[in-house]
N, CA, C and O of each residue as an XYZ file, in Angstrom:
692
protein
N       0.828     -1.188      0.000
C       0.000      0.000      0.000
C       0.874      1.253      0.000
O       0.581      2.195     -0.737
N       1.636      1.281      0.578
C       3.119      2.382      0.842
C       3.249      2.826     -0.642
O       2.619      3.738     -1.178
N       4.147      2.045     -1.187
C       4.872      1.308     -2.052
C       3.655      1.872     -3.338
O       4.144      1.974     -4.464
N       2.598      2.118     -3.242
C       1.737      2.347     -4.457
C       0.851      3.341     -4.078
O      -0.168      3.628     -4.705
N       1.229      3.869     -3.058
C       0.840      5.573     -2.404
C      -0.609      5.663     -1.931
O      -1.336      6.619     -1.661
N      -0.798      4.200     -1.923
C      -2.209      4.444     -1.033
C      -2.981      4.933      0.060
O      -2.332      4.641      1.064
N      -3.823      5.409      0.329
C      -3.976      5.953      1.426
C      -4.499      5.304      2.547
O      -4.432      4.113      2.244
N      -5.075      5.410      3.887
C      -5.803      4.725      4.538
C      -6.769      3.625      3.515
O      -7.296      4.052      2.488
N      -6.882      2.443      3.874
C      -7.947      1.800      3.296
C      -8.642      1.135      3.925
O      -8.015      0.402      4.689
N     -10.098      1.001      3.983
C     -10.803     -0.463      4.173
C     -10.463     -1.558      3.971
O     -10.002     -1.952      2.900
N     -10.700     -2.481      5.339
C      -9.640     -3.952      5.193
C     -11.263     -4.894      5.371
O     -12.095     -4.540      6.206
N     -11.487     -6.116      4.424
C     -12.623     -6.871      4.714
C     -11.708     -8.343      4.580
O     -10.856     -8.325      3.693
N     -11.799     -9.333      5.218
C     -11.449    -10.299      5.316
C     -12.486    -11.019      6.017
O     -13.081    -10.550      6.987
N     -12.787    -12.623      5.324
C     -14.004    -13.721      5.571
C     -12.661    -15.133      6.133
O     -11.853    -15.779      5.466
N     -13.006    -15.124      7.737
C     -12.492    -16.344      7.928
C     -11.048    -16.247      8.152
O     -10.423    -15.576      8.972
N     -10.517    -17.346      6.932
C      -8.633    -16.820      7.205
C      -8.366    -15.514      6.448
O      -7.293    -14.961      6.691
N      -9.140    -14.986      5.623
C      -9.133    -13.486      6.192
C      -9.238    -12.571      6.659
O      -8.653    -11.491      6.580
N     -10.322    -13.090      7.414
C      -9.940    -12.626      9.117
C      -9.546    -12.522      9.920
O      -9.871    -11.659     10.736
N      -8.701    -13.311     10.061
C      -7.639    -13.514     10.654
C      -6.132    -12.696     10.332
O      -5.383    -12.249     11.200
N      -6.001    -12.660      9.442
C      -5.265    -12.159      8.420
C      -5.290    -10.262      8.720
O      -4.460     -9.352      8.739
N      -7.035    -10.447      8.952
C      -6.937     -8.432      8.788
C      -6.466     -7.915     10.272
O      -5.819     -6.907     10.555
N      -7.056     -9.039     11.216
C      -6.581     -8.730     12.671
C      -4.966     -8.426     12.948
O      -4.603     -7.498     13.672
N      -4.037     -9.343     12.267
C      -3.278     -9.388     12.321
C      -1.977     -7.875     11.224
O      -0.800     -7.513     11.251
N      -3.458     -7.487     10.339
C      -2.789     -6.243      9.765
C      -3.320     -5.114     10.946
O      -2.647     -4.524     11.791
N      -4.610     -5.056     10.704
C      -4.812     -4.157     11.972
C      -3.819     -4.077     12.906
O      -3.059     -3.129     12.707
N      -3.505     -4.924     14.102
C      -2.800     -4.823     15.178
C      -1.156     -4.238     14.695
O      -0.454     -3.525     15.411
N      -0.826     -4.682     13.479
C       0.771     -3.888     13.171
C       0.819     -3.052     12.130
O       1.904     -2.544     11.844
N      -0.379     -2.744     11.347
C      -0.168     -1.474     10.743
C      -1.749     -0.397     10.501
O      -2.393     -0.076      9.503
N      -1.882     -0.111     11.968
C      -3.113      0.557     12.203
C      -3.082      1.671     11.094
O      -4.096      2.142     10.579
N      -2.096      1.946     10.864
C      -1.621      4.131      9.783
C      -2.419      3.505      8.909
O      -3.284      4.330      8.616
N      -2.693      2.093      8.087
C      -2.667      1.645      6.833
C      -4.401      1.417      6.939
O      -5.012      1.072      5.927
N      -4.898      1.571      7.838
C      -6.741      1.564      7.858
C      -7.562      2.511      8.647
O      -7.403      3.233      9.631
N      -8.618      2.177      7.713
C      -9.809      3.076      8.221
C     -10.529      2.335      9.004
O     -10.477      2.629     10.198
N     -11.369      1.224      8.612
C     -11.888      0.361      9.393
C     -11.536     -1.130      8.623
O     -11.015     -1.441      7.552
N     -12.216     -1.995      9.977
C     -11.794     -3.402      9.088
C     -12.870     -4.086      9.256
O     -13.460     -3.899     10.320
N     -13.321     -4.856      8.494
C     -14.448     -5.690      8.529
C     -14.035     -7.018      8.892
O     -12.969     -7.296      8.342
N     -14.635     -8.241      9.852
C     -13.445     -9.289     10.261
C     -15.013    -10.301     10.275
O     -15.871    -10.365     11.156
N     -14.964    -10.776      9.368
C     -16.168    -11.869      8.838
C     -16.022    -13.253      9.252
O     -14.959    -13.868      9.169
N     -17.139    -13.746      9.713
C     -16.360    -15.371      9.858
C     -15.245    -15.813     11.437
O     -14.522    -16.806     11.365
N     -15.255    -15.370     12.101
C     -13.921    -15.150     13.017
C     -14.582    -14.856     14.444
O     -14.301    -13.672     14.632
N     -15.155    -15.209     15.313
C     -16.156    -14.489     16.217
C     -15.588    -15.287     17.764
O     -14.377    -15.470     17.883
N     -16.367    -15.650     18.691
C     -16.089    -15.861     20.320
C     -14.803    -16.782     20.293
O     -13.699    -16.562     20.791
N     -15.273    -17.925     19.541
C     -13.858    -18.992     19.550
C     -12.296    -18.434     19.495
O     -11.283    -18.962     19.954
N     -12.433    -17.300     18.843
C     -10.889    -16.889     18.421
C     -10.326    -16.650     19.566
O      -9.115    -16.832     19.691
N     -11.165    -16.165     20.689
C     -10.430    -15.871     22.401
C     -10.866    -17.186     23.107
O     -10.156    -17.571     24.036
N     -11.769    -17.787     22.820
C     -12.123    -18.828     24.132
C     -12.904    -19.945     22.963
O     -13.943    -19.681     22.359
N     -11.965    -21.463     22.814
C     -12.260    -22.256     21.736
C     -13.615    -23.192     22.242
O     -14.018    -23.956     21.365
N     -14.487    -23.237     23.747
C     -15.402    -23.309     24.244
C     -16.480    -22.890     23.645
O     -17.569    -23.412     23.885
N     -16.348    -21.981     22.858
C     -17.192    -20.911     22.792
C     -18.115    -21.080     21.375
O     -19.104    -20.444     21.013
N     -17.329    -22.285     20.672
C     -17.863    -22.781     19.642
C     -17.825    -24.149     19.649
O     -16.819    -24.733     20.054
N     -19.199    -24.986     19.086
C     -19.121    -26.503     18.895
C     -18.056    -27.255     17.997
O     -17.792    -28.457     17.989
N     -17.566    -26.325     17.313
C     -16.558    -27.180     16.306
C     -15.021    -26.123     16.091
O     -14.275    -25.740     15.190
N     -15.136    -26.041     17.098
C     -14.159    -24.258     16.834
C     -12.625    -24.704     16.017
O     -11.701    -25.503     16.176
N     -13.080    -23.529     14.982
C     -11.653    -24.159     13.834
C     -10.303    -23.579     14.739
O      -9.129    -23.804     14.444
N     -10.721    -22.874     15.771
C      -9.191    -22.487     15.978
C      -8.617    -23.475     17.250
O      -7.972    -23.056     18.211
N      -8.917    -24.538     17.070
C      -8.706    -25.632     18.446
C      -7.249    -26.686     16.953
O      -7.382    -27.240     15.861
N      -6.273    -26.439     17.754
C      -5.416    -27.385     16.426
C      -5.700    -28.659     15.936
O      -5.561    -29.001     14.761
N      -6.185    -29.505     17.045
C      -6.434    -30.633     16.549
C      -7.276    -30.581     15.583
O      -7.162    -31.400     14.672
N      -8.368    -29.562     15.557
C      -9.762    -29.679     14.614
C      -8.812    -29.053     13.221
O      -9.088    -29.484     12.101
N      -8.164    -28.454     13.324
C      -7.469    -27.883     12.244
C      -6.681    -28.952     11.421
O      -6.734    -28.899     10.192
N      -6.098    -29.725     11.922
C      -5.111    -31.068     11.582
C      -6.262    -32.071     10.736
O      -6.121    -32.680      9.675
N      -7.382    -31.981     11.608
C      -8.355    -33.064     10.703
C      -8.842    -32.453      9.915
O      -8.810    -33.147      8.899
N      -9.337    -31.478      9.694
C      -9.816    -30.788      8.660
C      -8.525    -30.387      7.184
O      -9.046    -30.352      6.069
N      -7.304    -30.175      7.234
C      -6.096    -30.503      6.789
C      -6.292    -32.027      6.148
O      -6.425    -32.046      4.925
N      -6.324    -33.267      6.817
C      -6.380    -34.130      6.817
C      -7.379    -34.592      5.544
O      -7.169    -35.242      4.521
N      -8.194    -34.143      5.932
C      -9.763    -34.211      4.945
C      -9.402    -33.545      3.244
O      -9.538    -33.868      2.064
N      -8.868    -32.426      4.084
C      -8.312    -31.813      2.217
C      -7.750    -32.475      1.603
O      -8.218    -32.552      0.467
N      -6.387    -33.408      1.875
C      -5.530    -33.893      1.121
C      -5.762    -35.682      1.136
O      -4.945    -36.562      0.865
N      -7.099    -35.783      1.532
C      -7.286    -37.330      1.448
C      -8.138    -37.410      0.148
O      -9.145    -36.829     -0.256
N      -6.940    -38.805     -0.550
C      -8.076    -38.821     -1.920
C      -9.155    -39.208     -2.602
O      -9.598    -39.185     -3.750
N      -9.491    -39.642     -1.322
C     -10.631    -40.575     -1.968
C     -11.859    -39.683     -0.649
O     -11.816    -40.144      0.491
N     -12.585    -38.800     -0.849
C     -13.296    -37.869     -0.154
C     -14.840    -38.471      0.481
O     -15.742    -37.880      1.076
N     -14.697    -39.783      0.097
C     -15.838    -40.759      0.671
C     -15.263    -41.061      1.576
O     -16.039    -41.797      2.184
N     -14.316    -40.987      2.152
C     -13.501    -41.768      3.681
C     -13.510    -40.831      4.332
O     -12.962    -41.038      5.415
N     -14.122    -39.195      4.123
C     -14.519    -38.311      4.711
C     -15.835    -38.487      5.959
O     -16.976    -38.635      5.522
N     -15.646    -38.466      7.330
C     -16.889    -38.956      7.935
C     -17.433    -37.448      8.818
O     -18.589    -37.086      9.037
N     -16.103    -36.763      9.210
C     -16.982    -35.739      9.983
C     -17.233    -34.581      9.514
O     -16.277    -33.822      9.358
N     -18.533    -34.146      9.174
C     -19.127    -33.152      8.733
C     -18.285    -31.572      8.514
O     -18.075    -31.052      7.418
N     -17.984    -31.142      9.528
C     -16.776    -30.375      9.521
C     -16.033    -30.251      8.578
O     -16.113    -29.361      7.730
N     -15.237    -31.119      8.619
C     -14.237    -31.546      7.705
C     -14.450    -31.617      6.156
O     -13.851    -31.026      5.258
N     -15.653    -32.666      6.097
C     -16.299    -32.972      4.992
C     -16.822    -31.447      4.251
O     -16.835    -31.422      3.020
N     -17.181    -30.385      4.900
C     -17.596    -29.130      5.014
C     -17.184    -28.457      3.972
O     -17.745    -28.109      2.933
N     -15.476    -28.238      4.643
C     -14.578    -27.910      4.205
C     -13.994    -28.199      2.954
O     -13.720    -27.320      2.136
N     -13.787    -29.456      2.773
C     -13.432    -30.024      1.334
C     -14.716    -29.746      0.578
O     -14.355    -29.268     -0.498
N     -15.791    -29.800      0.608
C     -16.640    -29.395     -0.274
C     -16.214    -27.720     -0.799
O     -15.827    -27.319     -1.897
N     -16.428    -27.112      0.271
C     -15.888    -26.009     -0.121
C     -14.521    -25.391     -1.153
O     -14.550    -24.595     -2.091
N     -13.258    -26.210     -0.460
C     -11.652    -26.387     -1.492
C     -12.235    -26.401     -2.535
O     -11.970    -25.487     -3.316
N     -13.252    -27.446     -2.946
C     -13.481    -28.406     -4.415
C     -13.947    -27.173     -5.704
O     -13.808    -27.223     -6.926
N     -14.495    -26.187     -4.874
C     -15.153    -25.143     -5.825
C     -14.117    -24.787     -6.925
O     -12.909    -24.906     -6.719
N     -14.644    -24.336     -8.128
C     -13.560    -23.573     -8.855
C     -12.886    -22.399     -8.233
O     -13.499    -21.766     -7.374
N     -12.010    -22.144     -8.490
C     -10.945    -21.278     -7.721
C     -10.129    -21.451     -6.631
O      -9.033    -20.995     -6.306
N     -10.820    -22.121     -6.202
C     -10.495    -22.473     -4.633
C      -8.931    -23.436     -5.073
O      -8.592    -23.807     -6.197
N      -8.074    -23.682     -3.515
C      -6.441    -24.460     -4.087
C      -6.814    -25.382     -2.263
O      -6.726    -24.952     -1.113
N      -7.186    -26.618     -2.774
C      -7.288    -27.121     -1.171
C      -5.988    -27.826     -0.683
O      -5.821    -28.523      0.317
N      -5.116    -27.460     -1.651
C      -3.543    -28.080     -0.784
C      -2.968    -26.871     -0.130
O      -2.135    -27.136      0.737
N      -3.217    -25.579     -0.339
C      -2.788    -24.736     -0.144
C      -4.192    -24.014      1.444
O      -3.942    -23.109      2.240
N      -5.169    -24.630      1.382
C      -6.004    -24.505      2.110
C      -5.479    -25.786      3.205
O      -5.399    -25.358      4.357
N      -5.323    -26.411      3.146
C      -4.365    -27.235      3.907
C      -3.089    -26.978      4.548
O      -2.849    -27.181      5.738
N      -2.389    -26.577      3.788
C      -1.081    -26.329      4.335
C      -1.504    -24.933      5.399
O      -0.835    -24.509      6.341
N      -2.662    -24.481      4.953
C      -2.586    -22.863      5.933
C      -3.371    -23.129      6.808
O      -3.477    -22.176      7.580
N      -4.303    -24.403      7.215
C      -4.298    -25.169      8.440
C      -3.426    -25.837      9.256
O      -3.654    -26.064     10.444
N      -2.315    -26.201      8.596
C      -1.628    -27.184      9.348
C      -0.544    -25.861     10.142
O       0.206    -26.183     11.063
N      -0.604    -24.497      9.664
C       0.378    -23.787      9.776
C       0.144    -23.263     11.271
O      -0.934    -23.317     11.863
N       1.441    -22.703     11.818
C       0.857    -22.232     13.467
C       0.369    -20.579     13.227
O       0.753    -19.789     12.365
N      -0.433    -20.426     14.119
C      -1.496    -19.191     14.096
C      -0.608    -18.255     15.690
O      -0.427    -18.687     16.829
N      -0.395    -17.464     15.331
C       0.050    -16.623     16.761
C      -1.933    -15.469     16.937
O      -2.511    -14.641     16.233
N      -2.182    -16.078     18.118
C      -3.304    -15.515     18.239
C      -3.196    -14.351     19.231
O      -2.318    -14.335     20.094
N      -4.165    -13.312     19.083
C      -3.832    -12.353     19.518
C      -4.934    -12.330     20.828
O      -6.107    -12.678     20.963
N      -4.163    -11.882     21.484
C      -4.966    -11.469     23.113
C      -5.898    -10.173     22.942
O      -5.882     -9.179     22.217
N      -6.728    -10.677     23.978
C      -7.840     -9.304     24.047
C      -7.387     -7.910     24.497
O      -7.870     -6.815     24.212
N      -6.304     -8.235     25.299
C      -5.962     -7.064     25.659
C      -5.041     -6.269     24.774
O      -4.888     -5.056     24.915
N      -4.327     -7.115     23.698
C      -3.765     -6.648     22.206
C      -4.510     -6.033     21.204
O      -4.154     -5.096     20.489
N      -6.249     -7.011     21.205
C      -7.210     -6.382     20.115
C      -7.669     -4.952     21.185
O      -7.836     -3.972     20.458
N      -7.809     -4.749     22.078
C      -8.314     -3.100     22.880
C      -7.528     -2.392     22.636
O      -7.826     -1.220     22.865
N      -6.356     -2.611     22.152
C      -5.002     -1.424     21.661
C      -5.772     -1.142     20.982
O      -6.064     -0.041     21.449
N      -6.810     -1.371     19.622
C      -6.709     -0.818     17.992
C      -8.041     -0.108     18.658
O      -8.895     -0.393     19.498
N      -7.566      1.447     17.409
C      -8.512      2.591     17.595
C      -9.219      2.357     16.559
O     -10.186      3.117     16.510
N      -9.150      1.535     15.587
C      -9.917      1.717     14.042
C     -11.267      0.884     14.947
O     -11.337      0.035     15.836
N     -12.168      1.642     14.177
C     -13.716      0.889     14.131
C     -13.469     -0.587     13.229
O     -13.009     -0.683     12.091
N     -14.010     -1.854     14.285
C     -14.258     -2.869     13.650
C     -15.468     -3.531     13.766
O     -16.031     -3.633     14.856
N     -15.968     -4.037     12.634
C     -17.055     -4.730     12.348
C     -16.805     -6.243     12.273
O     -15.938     -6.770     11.576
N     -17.843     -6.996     13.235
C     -17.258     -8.527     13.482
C     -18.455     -9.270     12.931
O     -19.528     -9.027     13.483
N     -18.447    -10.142     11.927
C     -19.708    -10.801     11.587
C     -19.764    -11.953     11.169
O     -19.070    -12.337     10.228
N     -20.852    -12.923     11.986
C     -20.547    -14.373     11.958
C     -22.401    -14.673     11.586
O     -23.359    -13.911     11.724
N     -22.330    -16.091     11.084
C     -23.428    -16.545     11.424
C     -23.712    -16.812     12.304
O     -22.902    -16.831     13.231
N     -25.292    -17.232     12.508
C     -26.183    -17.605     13.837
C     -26.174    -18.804     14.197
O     -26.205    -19.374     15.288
N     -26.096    -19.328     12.459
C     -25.408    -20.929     12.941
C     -23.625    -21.489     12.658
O     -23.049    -22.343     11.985
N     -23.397    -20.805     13.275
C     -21.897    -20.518     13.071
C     -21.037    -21.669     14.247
O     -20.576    -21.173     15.276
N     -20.891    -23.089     14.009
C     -20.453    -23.450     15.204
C     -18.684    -23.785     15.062
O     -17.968    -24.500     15.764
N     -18.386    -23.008     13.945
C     -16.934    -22.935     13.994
C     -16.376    -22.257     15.050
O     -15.715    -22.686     15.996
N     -16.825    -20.823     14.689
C     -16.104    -19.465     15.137
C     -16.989    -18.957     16.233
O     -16.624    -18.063     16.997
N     -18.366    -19.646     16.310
C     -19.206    -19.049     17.449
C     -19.818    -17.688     16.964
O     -19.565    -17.290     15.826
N     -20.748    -16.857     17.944
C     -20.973    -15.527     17.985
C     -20.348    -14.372     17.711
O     -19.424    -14.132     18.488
N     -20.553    -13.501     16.797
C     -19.270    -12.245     16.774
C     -19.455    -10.886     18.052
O     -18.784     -9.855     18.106
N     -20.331    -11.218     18.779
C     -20.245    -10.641     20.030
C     -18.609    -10.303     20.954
O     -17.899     -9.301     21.043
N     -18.545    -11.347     21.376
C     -17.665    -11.656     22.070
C     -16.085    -10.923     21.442
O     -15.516    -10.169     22.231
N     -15.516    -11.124     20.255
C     -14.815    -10.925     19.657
C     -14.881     -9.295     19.215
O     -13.945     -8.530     19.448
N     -15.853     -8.972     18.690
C     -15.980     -7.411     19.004
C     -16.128     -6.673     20.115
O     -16.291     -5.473     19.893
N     -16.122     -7.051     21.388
C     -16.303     -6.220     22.329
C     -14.576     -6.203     23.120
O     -14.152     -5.518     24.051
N     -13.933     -7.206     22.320
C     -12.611     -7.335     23.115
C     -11.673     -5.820     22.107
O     -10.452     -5.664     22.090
N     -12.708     -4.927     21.390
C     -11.827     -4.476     20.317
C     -12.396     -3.157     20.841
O     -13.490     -3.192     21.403
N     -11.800     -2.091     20.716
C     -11.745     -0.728     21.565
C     -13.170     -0.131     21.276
O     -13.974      0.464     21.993
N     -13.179     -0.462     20.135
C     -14.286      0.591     18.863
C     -14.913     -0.843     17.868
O     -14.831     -1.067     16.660
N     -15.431     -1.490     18.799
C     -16.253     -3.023     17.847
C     -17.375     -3.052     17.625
O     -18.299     -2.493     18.216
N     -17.378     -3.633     16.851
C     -19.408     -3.709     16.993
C     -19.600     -5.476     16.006
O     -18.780     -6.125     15.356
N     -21.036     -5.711     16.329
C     -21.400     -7.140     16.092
C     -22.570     -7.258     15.473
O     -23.650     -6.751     15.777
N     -22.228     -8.123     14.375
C     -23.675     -8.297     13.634
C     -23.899    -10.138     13.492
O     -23.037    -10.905     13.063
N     -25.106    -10.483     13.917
C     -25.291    -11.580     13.612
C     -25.921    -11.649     12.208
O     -26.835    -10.927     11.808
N     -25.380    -12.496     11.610
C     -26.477    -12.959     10.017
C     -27.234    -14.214     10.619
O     -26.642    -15.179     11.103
N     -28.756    -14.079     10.526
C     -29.754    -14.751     10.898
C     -29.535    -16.777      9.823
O     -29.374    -16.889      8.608
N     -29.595    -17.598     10.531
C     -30.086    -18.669      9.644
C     -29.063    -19.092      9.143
O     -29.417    -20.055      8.464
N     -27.687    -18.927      9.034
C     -26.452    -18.610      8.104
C     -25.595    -19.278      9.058
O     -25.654    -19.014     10.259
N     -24.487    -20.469      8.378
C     -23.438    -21.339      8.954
C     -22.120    -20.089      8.598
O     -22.129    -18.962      8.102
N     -21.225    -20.860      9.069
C     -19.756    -20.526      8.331
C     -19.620    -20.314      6.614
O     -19.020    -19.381      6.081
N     -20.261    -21.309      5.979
C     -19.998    -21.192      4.600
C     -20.652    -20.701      3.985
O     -20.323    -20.624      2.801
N     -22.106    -20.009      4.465
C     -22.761    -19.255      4.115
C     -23.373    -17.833      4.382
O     -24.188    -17.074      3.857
N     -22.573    -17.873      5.444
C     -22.717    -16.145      5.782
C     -22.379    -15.038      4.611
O     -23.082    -14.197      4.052
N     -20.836    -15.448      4.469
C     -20.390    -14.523      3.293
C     -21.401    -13.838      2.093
O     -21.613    -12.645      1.877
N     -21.867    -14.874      1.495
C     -22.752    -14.597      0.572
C     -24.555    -13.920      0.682
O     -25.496    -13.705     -0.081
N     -24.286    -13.816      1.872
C     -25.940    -13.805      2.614
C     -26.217    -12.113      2.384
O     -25.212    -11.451      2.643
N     -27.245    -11.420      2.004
C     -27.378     -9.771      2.103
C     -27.256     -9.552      2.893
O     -26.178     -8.963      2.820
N     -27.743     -9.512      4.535
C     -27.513     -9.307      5.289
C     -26.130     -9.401      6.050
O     -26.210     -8.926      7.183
N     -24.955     -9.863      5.737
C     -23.701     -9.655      5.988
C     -23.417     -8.362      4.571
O     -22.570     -7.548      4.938
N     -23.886     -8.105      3.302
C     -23.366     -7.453      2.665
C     -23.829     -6.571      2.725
O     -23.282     -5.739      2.000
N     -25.335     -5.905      3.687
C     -25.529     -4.634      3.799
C     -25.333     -4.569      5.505
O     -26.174     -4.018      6.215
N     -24.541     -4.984      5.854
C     -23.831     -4.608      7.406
C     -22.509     -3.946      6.644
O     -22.108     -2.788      6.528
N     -22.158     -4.884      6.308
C     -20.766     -4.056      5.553
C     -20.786     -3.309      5.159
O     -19.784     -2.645      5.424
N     -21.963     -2.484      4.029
C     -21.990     -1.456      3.550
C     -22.222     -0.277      4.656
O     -21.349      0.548      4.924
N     -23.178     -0.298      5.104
C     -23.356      0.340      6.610
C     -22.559      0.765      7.065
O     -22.204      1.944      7.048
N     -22.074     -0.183      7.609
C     -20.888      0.220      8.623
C     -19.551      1.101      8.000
O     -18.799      1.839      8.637
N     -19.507      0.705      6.255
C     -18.052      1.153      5.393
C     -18.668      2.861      5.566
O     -17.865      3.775      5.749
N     -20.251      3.129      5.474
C     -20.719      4.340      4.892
C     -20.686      4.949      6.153
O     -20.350      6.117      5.958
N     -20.891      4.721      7.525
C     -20.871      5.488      8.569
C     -19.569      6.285      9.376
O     -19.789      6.977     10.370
């Protein structure tokens, strides 16, 4: 962004890009306005906090596991199975969606996300039992706020209007 004279920008990241924006947020606050952090909600501080919480390693290893197994009928837990459905799409690279599961995550403390002054927007589904509620996860953030998308898992929030006119909202306020 430097480098091509950009100015403050809007950061939106779904999931491991959510992860991803937290992690720009917290070391280069100059470089945003606000960030939108989709997909990513209670589990990321407390892995309790979700029934299947992707950020627990072991669940990460099997889900890894699931990507790079070839025969995708020996797939049994839903989760997992989830997931590789998802890789399989066009575009998608599930070895590379793999390898960035198997990879270690330095997670950030709550009292690290209350440093950031940028307004963040946290938004998960209702049936979200990866990442849990985006409550929790926005209130650990100085200037957060939380939107649930009604009816909506992990893999379908993204696409849902109601996550895309929170975003707009929140980009316009």
């Amino acid at each position: 962004m430097q480098a091509a004279g950009a100015g403050r920008a809007f950061l939106m990241g779904y999931s491991m890009g959510g992860f991803i924006s937290m992690h720009v947020l917290l070391g280069h606050p100059e470089l945003l306005r606000k960030v939108v952090i989709g997909g990513v909600g209670a589990s990321y501080l407390d892995r309790a906090a979700a029934a299947d919480a992707v950020s627990d390693p072991d669940r990460r290893t099997m889900i890894a596991d699931a990507l790079v197994e070839p025969d995708k009928n020996k797939i049994s837990n839903p989760t997992a199975r989830a997931f590789r459905e998802f890789a399989e799409q066009d575009g998608k690279d599930r070895l590379a969606l793999a390898a960035y599961m198997r990879g270690d995550r330095k997670t950030l403390q709550a009292a690290e996300l209350a440093r950031s002054t940028r307004p963040v927007l946290v938004v998960c589904g209702e049936n979200d039992v990866l990442t849990g509620p985006p409550g929790p996860l926005a209130a650990a953030f100085a200037d957060g706020r939380a939107v649930t998308v009604p009816k909506r898992d992990h893999m379908t929030t993204v696409g849902d209007k109601v996550y895309k006119q929170a975003v707009l909202d929140f980009l316009e306020t």
